[in-house]
N, CA and C of each residue as an Amber inpcrd file, in Angstrom:
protein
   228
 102.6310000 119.0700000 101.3760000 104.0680000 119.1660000 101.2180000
 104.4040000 120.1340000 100.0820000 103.4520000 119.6810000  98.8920000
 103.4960000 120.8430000  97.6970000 103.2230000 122.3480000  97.8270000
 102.5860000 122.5950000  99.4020000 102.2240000 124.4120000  99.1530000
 103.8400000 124.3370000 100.4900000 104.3020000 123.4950000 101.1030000
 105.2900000 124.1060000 101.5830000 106.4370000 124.7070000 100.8520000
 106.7980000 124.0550000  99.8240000 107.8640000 124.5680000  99.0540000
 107.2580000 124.6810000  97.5650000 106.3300000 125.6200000  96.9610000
 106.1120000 125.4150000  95.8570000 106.8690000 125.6830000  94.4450000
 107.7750000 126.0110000  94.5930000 109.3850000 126.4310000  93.9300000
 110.2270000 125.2700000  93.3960000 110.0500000 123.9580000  94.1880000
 110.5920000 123.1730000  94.0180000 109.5850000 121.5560000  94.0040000
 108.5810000 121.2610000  93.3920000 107.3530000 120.6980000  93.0520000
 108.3340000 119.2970000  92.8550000 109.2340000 119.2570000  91.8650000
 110.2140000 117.4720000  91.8800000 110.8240000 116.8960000  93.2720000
 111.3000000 118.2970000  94.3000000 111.9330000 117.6760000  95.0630000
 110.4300000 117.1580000  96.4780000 109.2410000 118.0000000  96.2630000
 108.3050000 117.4280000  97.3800000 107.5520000 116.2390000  96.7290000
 107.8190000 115.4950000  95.2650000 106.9410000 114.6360000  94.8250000
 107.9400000 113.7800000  95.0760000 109.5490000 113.6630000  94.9970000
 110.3200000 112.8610000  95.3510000 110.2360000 112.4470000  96.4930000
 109.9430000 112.9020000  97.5240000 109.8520000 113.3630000  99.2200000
 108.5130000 112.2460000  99.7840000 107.6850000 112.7040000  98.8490000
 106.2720000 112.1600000  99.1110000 106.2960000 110.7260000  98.5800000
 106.8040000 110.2930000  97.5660000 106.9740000 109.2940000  96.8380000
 107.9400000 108.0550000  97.8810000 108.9590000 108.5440000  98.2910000
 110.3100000 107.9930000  98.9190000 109.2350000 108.0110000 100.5340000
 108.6040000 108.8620000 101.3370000 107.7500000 108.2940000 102.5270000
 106.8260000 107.3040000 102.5610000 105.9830000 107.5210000 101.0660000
 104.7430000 106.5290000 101.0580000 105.3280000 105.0430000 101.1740000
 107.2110000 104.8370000 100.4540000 107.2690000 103.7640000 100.2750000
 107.7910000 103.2880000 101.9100000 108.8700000 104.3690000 102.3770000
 109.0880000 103.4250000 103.7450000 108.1010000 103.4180000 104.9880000
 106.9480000 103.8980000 104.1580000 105.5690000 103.6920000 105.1740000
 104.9500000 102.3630000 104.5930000 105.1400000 101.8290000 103.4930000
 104.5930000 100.4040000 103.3400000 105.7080000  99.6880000 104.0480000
 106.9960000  99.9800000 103.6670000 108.1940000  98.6300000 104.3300000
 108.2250000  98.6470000 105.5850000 107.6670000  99.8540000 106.6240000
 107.9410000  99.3930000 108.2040000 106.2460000  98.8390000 108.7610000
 105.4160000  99.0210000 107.6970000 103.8860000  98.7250000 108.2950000
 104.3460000  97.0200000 107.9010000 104.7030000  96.4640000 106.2260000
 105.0240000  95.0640000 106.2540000 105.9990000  94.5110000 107.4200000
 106.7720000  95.4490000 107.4140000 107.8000000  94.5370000 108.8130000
 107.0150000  94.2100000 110.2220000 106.5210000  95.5350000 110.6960000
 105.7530000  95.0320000 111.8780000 104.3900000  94.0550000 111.7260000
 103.4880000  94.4300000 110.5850000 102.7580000  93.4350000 110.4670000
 103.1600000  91.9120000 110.1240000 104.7180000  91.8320000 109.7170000
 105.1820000  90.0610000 109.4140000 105.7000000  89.9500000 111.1810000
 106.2320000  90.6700000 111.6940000 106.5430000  90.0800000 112.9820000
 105.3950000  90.1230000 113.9190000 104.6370000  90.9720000 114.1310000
 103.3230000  90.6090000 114.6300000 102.2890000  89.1210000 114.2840000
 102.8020000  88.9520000 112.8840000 102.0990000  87.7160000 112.8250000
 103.1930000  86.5130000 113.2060000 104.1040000  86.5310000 113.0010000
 105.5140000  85.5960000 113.5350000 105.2210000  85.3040000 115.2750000
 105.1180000  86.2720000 115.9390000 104.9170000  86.5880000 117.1870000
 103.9400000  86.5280000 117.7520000 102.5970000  86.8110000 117.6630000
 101.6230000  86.3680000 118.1910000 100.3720000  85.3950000 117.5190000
 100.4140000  86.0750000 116.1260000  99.7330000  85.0970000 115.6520000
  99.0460000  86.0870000 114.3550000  98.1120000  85.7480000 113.7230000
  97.4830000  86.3430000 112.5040000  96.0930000  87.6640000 112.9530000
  95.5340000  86.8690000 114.2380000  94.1370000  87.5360000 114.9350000
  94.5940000  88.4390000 114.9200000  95.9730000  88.8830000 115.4580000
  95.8330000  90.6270000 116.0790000  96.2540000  91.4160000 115.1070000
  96.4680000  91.1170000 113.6270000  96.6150000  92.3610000 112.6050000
  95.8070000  93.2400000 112.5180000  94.3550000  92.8730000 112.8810000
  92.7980000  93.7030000 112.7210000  93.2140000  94.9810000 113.4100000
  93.7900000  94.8190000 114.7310000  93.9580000  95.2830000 115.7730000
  94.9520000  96.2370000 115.8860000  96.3130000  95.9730000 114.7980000
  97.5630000  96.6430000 114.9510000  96.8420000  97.6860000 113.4120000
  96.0290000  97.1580000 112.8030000  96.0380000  98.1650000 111.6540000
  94.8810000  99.0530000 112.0520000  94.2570000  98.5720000 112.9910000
  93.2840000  99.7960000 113.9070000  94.1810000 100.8510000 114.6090000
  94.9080000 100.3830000 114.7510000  96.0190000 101.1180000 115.7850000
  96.7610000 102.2680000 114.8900000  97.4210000 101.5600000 113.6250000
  97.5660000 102.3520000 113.0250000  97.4050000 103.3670000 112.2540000
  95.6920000 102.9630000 111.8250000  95.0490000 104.5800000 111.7860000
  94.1800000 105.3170000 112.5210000  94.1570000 104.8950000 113.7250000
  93.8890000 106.1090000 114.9110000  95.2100000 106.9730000 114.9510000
  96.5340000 105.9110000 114.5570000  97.7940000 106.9540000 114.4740000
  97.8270000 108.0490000 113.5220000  97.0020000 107.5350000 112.1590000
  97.1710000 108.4200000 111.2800000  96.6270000 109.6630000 111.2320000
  95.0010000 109.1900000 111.8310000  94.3020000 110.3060000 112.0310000
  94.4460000 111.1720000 112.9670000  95.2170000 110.8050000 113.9430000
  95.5650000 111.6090000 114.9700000  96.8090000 112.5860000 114.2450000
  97.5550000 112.2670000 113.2010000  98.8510000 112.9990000 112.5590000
  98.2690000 114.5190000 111.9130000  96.8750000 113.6010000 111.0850000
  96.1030000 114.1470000 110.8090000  95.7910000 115.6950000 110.9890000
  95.2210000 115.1510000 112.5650000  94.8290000 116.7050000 113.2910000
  95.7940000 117.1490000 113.5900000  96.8250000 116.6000000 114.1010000
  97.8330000 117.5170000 114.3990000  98.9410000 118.6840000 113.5800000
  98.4350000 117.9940000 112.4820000  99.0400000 119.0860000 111.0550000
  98.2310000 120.2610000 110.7560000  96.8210000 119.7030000 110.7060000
  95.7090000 120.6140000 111.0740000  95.7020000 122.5060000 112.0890000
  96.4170000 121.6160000 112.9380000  96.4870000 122.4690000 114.4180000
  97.6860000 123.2820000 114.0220000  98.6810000 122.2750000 113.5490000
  99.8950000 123.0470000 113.5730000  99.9670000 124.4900000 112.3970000
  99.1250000 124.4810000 111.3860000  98.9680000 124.8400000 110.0880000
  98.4730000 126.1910000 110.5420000  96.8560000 125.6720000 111.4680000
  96.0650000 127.2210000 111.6920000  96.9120000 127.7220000 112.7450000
  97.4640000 127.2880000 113.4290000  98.3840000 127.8990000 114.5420000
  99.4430000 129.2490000 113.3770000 100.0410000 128.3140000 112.3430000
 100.9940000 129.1570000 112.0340000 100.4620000 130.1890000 110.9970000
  98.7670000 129.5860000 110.9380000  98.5760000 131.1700000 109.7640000
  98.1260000 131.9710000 110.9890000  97.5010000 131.7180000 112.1050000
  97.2500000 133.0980000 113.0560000  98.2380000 133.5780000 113.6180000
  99.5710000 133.1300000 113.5970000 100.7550000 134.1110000 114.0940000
 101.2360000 134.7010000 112.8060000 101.0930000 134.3450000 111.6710000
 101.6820000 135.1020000 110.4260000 100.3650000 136.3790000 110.1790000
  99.1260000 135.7780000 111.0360000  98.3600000 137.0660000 110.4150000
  98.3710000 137.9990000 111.7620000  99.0860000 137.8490000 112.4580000
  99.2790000 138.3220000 114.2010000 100.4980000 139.5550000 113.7440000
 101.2740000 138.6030000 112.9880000 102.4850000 139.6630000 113.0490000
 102.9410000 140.5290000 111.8490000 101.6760000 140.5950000 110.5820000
 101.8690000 141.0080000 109.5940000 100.9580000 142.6040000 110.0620000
């Protein structure tokens, strides 16, 4: 996030700071209603889930990144 805008370093640590947190409050919400709802067993399962999600975000930033340095070195 910091080499996207490096000009402005407070507003991507604010950015980063303010996601990490509503990435804990919607993982606690679904993990309290998952356990409300089915039961305690399948948290193993939903937090497996959730980082095959991550890692999959992962690559896809990956992809998106070298994609955009070979069209910036395509069209320079």
């Amino acid at each position: 996030m910091i080499s996207s805008a490096p000009e402005s370093l407070e507003f991507a640590n604010s950015l980063a700071t303010s996601f990490g947190n509503l990435g804990v409050r919607v993982g606690t919400t679904i993990g309290g209603w998952i356990i409300v709802t089915e039961g305690v067993e399948y948290i193993p399962w939903i937090g497996l889930a959730f980082g095959l999600l991550a890692f999959l975000m992962m690559i896809l930033k990956m992809v998106v990144e070298k994609r955009s340095q070979v069209l910036s070195i395509c069209q320079s």
